[in-house]
C-alpha positions as CSV (number, residue, x, y, z in Angstrom):
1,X,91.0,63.6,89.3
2,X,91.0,65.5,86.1
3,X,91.3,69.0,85.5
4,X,87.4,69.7,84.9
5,X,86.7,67.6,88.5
6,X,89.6,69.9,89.7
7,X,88.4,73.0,88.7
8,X,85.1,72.2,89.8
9,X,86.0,71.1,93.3
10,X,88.4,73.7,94.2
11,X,88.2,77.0,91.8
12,X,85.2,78.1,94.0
13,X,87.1,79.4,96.8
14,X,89.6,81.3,95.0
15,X,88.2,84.9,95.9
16,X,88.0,83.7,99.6
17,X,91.6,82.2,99.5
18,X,92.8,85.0,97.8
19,X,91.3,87.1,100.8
20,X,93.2,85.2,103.5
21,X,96.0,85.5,101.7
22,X,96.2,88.9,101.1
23,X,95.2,89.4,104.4
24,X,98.2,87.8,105.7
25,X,100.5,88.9,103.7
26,X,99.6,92.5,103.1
27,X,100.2,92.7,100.0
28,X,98.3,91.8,96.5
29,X,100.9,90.6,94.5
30,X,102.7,88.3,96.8
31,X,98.9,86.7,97.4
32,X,98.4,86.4,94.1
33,X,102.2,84.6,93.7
34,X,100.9,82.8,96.5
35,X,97.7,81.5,95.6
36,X,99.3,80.0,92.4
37,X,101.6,77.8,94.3
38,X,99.1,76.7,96.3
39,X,96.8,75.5,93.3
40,X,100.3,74.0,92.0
41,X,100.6,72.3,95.1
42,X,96.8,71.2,95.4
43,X,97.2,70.2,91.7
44,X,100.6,67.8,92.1
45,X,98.4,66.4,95.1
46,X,95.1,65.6,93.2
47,X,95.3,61.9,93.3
48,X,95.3,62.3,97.3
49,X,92.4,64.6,97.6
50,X,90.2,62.4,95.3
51,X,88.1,61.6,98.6
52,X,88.5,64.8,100.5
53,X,85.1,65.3,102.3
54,X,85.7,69.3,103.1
55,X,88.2,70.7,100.2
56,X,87.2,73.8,101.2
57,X,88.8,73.7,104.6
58,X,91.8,72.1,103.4
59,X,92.3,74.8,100.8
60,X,92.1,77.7,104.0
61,X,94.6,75.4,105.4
62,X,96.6,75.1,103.0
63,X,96.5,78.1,101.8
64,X,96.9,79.9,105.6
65,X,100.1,77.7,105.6
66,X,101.9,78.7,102.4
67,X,100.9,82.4,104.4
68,X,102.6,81.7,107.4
69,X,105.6,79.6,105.9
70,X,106.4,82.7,103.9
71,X,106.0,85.2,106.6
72,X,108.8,83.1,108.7
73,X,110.8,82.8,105.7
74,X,111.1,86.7,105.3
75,X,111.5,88.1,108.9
76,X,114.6,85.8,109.0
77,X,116.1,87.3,105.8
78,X,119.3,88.4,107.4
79,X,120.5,84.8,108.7
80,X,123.8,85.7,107.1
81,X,124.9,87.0,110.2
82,X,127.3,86.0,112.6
83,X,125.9,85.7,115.6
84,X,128.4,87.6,117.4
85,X,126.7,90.6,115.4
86,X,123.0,90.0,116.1
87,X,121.6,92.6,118.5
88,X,120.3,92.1,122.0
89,X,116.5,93.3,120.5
90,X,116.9,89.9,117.7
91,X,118.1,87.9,120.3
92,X,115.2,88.4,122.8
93,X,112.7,88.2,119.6
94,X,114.2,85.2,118.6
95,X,113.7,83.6,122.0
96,X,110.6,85.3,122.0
97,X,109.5,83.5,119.2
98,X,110.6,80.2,120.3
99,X,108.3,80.7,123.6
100,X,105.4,81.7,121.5
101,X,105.9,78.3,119.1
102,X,106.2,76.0,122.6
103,X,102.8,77.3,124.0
104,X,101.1,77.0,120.4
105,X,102.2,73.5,120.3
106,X,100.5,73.5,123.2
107,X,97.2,74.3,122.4
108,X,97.5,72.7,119.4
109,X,97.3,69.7,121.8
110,X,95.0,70.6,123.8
111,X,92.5,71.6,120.5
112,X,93.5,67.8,119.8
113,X,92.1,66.4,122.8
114,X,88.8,68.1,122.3
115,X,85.3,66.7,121.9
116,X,85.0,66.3,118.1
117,X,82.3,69.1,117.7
118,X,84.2,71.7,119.8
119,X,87.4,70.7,118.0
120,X,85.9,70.8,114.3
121,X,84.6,74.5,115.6
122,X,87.4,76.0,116.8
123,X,89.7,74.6,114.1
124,X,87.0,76.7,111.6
125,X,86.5,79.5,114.2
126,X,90.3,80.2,115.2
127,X,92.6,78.4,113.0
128,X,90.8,78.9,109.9
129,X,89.1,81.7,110.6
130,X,85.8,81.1,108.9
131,X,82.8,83.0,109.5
132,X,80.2,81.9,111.3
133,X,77.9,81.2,108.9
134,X,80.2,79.1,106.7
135,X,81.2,77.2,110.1
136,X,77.3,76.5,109.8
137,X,76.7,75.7,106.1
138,X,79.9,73.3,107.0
139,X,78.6,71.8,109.8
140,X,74.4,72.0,109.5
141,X,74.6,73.4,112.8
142,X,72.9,76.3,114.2
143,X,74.0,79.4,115.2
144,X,73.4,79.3,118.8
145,X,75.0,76.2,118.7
146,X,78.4,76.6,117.0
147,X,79.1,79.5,119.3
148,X,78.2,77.9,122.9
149,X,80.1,74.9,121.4
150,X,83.2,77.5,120.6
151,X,82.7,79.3,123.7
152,X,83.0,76.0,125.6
153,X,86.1,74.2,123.3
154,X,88.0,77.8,124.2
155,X,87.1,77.9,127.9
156,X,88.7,74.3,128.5
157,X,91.9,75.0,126.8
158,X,92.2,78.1,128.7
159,X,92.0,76.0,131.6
160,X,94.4,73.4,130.4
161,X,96.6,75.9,129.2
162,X,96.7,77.6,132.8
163,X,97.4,74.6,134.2
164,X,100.0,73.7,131.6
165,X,102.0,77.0,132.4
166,X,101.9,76.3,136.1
167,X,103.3,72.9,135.8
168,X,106.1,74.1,133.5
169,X,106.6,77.0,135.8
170,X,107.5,74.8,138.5
């Protein structure tokens, strides 16, 4: 891929990726620092996205990614302490935290096991969060259609999930 068939296929989101990113971040500058490592990265991985069939969803990954990875990266800015000094409040977020990545491995899974419609739904809906009507210029799908399909991808890992946390609470 060449720079004009790069620019071409992936420019276009920028004021959408730049969004998320500020969004996530909170802050203009660091989504701007952000968004240019991420067309760095998309740009050292060209030759493997020749034959992407949705660039634009890969880019909100992506992109949402970079986001979280940097959020982690910052909260835990004080790892130079000994852990005889952390206080009881880190501790429980830190175990907190741990609890919260378990169950969203969890549904991770669950989204995994999904139909392929309700899965390529709720990936856009909820993990992406695109909007409705790009989930429909994505998918040709209608309206009504994307949101009884999202409505019944969330209602089985709900019940999954439930069951999950029973079993576990065993």
């Amino acid at each position: 891929m060449n720079a004009h068939e790069f620019k071409t296929r992936f420019l276009p989101y920028h004021q959408e990726l730049f969004a998320l990113a500020r969004r996530l971040l909170g802050n203009t500058q660091d989504a701007e620092d952000l968004l240019q490592e991420a067309y760095l990265k998309l740009w050292t991985k060209r030759s493997e996205l020749t034959n992407m069939t949705q660039p634009h969803l890969y880019c909100i990954r992506t992109v949402r990614n970079m986001c979280l990875d940097r959020i982690r990266s910052t909260r835990w800015v004080d790892v130079g302490k000994s852990p005889e000094n952390l206080s009881h409040e880190m501790v429980h977020e830190v175990s907190h935290h741990i609890e919260t990545h378990n169950e969203a491995e969890w549904i991770r899974t669950l989204i995994k096991e999904l139909p392929p419609n309700q899965k390529q739904v709720i990936e856009m809906r909820d993990l992406c969060e695109c909007s409705y009507q790009e989930i429909e210029q994505a998918t040709g799908l209608a309206p009504t259609h994307i949101r009884v399909l999202l409505s019944r991808a969330r209602k089985t890992i709900r019940e999954q999930f439930k069951k999950l946390t029973r079993h576990e609470n065993r």
